[in-house]
DSSP file (Angstrom, degrees, kcal/mol; ACC not computed):
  #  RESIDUE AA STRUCTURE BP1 BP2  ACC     N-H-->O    O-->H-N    N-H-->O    O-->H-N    TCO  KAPPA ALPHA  PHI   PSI    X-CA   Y-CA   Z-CA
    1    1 A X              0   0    0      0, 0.0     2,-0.1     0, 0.0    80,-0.1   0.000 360.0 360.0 360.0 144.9  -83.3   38.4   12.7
    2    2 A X        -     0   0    0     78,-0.2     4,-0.5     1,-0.1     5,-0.1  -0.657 360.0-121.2 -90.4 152.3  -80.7   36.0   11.2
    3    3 A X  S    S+     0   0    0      2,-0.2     4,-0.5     1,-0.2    -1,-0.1   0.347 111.5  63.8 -72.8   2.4  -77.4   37.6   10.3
    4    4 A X  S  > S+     0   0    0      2,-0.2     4,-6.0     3,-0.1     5,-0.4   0.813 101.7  53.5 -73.8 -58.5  -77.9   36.4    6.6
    5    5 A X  H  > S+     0   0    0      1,-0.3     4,-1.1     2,-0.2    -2,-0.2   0.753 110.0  41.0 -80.7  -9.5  -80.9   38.5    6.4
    6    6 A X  H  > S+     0   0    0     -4,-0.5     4,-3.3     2,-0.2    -1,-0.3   0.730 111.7  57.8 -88.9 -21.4  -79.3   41.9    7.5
    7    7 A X  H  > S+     0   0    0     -4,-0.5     4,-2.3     2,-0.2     5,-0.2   0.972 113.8  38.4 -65.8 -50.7  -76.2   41.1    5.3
    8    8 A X  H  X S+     0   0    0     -4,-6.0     4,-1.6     1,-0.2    -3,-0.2   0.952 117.1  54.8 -70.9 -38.8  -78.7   40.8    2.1
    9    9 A X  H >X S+     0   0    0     -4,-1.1     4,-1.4    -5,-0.4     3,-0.9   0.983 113.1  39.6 -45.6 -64.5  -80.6   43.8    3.7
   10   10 A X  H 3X S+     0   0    0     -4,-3.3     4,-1.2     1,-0.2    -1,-0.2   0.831 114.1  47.4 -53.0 -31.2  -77.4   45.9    3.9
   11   11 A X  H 3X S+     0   0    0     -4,-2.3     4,-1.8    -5,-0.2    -1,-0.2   0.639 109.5  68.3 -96.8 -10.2  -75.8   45.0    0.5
   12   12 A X  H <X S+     0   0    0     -4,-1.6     4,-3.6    -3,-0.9     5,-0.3   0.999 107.0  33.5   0.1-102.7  -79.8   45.9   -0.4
   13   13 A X  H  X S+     0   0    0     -4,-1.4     4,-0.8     2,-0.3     5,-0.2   0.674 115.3  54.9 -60.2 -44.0  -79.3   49.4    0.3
   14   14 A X  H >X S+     0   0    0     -4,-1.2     3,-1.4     2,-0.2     4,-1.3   0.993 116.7  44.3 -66.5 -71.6  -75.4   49.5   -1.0
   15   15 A X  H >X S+     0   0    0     -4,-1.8     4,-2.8     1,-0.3     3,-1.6   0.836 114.0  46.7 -25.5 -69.1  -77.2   48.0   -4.6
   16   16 A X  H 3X S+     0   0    0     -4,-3.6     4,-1.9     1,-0.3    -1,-0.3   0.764 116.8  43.9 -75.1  -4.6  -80.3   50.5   -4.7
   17   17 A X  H <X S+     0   0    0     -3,-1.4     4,-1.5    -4,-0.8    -1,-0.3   0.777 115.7  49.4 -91.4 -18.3  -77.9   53.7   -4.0
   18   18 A X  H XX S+     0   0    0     -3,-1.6     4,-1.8    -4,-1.3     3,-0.6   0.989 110.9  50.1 -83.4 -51.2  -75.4   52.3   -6.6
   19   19 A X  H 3X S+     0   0    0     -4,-2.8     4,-3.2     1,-0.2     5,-0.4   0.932 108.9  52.9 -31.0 -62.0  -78.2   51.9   -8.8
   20   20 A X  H 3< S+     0   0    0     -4,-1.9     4,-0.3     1,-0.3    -2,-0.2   0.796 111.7  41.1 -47.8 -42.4  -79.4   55.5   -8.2
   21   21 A X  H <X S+     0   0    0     -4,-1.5     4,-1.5    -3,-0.6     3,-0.3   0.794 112.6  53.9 -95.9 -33.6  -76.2   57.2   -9.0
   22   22 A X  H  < S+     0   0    0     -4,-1.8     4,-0.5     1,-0.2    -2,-0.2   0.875 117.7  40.0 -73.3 -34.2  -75.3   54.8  -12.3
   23   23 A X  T  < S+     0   0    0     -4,-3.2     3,-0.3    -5,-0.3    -1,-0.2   0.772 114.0  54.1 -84.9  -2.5  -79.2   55.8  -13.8
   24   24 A X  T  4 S+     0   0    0     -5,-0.4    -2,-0.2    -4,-0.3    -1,-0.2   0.767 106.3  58.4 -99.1 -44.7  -78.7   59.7  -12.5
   25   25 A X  S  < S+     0   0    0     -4,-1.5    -1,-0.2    -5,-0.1    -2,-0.2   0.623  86.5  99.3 -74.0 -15.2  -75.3   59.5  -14.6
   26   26 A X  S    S-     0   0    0     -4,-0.5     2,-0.3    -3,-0.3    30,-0.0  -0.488  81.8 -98.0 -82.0 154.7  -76.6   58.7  -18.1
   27   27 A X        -     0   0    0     -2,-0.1     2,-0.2     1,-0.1    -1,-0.1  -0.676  23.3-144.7 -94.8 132.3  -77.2   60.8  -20.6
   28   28 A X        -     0   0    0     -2,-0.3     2,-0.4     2,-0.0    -1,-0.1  -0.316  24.1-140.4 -67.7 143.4  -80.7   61.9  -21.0
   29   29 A X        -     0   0    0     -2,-0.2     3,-0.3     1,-0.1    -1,-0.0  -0.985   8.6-141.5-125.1 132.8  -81.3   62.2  -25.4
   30   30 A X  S    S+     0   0    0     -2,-0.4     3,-0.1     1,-0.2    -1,-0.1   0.174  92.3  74.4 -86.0  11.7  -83.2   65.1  -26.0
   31   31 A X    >   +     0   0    0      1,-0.1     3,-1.5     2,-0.1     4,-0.3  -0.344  57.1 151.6-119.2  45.4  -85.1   62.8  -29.0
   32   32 A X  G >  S+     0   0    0     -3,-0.3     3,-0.6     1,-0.3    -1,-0.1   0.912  77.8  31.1 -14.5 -86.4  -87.2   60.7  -26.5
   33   33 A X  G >> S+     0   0    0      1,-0.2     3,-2.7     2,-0.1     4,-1.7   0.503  92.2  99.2 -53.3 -15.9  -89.7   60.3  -28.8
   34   34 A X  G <4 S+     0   0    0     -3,-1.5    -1,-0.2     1,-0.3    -2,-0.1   0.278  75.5  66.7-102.6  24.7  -87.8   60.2  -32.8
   35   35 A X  G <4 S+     0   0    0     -3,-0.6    -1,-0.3    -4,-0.3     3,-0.2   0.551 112.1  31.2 -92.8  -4.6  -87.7   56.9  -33.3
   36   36 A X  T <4 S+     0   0    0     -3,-2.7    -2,-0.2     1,-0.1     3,-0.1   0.667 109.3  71.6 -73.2 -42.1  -91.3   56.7  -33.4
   37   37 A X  S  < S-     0   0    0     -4,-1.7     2,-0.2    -6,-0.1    -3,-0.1   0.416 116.5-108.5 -56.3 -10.7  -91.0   60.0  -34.7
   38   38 A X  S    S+     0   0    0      1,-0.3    -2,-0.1    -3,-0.2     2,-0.1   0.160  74.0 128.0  65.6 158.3  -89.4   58.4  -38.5
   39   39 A X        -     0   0    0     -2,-0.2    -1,-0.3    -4,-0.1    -2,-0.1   0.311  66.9 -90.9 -22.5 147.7  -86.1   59.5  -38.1
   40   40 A X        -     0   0    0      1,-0.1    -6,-0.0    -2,-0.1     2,-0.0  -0.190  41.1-135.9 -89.3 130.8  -82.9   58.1  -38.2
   41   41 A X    >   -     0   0    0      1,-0.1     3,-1.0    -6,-0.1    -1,-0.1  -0.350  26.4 -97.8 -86.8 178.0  -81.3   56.6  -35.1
   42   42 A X  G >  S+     0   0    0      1,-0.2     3,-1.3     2,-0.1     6,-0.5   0.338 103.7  86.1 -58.9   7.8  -77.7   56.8  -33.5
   43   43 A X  G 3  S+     0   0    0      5,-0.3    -1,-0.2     1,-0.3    -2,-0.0   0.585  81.8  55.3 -90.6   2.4  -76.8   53.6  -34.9
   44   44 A X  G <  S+     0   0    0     -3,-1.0    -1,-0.3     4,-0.0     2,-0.2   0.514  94.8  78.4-113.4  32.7  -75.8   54.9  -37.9
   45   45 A X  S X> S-     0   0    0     -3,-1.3     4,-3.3     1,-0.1     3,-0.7  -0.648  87.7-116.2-103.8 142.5  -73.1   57.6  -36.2
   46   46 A X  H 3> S+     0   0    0      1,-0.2     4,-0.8    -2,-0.2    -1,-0.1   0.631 127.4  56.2 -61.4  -3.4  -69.5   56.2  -35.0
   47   47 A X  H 34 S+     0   0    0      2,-0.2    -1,-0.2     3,-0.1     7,-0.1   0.854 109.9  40.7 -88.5 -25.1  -70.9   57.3  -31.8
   48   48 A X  H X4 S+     0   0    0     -3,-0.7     3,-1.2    -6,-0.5    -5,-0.3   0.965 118.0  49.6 -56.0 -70.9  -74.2   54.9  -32.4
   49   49 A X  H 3< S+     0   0    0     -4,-3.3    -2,-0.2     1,-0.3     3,-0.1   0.663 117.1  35.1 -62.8 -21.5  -72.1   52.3  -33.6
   50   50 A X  T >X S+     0   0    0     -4,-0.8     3,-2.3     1,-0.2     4,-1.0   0.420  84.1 111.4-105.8   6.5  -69.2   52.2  -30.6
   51   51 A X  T <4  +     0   0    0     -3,-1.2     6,-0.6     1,-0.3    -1,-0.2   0.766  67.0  61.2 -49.9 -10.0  -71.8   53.1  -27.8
   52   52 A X  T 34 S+     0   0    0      1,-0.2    -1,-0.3    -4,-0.2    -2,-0.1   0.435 105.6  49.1 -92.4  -5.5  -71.5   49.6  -26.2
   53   53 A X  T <4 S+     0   0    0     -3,-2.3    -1,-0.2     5,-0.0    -2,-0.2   0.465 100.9  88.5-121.8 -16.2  -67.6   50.5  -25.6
   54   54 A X  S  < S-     0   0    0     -4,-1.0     5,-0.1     1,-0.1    -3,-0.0   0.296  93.4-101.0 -80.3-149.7  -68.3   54.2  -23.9
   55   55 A X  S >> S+     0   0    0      3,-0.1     3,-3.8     2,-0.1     4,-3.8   0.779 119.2  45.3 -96.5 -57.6  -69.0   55.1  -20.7
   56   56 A X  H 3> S+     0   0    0      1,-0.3     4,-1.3     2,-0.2     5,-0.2   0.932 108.4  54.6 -57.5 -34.7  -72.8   55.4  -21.1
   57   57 A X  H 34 S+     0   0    0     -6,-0.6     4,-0.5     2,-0.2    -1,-0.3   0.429 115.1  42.5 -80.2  -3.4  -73.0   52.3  -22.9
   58   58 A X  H <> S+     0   0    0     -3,-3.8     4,-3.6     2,-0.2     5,-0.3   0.724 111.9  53.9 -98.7 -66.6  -71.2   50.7  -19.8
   59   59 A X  H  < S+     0   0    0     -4,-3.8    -2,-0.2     1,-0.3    -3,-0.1   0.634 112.6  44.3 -50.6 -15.4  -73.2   52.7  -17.2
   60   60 A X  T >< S+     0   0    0     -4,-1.3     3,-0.5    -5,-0.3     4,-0.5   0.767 110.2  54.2-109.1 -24.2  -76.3   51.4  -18.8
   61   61 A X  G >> S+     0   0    0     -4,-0.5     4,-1.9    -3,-0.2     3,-0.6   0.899 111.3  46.4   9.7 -83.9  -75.1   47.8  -19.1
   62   62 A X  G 3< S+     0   0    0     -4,-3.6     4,-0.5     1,-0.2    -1,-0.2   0.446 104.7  58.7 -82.4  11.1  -74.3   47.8  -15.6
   63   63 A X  G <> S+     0   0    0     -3,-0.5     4,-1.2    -5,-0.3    -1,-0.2   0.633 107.1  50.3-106.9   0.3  -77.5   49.3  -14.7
   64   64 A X  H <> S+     0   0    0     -3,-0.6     4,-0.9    -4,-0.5    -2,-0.2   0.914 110.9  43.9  34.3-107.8  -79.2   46.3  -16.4
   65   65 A X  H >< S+     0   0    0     -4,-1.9     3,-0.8     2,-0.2     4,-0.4   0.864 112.2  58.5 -52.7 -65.7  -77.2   43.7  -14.7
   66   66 A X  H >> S+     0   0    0     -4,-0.5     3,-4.1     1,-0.2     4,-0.7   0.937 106.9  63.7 -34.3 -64.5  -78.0   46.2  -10.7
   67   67 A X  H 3X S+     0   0    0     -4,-1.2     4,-0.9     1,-0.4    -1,-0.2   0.493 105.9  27.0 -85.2  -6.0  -81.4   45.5  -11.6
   68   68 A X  H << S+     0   0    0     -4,-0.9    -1,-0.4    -3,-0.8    -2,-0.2   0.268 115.8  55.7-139.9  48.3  -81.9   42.4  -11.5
   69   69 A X  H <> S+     0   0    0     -3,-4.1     4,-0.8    -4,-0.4    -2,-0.2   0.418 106.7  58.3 -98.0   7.2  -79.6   41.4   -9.2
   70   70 A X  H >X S+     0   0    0     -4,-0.7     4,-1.4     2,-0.2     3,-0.9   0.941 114.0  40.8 -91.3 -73.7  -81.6   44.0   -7.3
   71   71 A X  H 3< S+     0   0    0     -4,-0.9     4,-0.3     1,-0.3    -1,-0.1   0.364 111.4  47.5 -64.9 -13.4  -84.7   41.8   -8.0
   72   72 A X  H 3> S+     0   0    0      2,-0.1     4,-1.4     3,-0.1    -1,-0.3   0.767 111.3  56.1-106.9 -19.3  -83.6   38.6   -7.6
   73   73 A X  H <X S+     0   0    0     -3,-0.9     4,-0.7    -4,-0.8    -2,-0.3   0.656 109.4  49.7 -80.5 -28.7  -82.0   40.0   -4.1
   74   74 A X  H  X S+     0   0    0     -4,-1.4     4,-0.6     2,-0.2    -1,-0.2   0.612 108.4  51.5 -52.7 -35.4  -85.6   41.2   -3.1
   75   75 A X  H  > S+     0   0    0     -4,-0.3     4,-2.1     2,-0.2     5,-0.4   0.797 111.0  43.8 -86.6 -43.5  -86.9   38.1   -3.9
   76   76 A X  H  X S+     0   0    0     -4,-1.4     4,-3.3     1,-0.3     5,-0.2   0.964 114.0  53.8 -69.2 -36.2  -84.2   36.0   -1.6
   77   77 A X  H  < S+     0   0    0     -4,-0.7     4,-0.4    -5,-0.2    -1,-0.3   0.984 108.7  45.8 -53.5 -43.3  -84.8   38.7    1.1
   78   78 A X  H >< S+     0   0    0     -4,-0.6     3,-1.8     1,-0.2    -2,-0.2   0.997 115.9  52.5 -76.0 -63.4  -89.1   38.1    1.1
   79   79 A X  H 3< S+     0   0    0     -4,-2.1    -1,-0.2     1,-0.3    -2,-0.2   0.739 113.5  42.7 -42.3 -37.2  -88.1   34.1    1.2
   80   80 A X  T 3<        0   0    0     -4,-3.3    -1,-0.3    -5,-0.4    -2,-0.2   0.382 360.0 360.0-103.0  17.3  -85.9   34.6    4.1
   81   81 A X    <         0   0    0     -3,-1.8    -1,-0.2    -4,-0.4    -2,-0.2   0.255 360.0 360.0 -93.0 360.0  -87.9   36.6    5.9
């Protein structure tokens, strides 16, 4: 095994755990369903509207962004393998 391919294997493993704890950390909304449901979503609350500036709205950002560097880092791993 080439030292390339344990480095992307190791920073692998660092990724999918960092991933785990960032989706584990959002907040669950207890209205799965009630935008299907006809009812009005959070976008028209200052908490709807600033979400993109909050913590969740960061933490789900950057879990986004984990996952597919997650995936494109899976893909380089299978190629160098």
């Amino acid at each position: 095994m080439s030292p390339l391919y344990i480095a992307l294997c190791v920073f692998s493993i660092l990724l999918c755990i960092a991933l785990i704890i960032m989706i584990l950390l959002q907040k669950k909304d207890a209205r799965l369903g009630a935008g299907m449901a006809g009812m009005s979503s959070d976008n028209s609350t200052y908490w709807g509207k600033n979400k993109g500036r909050s913590l969740e709205g960061t933490l789900e950002r950057y879990s986004k962004i984990g996952g597919a560097v997650f995936m494109a880092l899976s893909i380089m791993i299978c190629l160098i393998r």
